[in-house]
C-alpha positions, 0 to 999 in steps of 0.5 A: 500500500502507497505511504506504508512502510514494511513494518505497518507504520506510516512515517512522517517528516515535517518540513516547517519552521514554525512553532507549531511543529511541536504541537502537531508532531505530538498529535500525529504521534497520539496515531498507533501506526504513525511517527514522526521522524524529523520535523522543525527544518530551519530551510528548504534544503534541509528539507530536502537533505531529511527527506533523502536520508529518512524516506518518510512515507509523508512529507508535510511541508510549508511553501515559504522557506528560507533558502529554498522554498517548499515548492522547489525542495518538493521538486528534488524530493520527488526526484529522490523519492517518487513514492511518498505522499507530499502535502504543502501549505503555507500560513498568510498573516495580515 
């Protein structure tokens, strides 16, 4: 099955910088068959660089990133790992 590992576990690498990352890492991990294996990237290309050596399954990603932004990090993961699910976001503040 798409986005599970061989062991039934779904892994997960969140690509934010924000404070929140935290708090959503410790709800995705409340998830009997999820965990989170990196979270709180300071850059797109670390981004990236997690994302090639962990392989998550699910990579959860904003789009505004310094040094590389989340649309362009996306891009090369997916040429390294075509076979995770990838989701992007981003927050607008006024």
């Amino acid at each position: 099955m798409p986005g599970r590992s061989r062991t039934g576990t779904v892994s997960i690498l969140i690509a934010d910088d924000s404070a929140c990352v935290a708090v959503s890492a410790l709800l995705l991990e409340t998830q009997p068959k999820w965990k989170v294996v990196g979270e709180k990237n300071n850059s797109g290309r670390d981004a990236v660089e997690k994302a090639t050596a962990l392989r998550p399954d699910v990579r959860s990603s904003i789009i505004s990133m310094p040094g590389l932004n989340g649309l362009d990090a996306a891009s090369l993961i997916f040429k390294a790992a075509p076979k995770h699910v990838s989701t992007l976001a981003d927050l607008l503040f006024g």
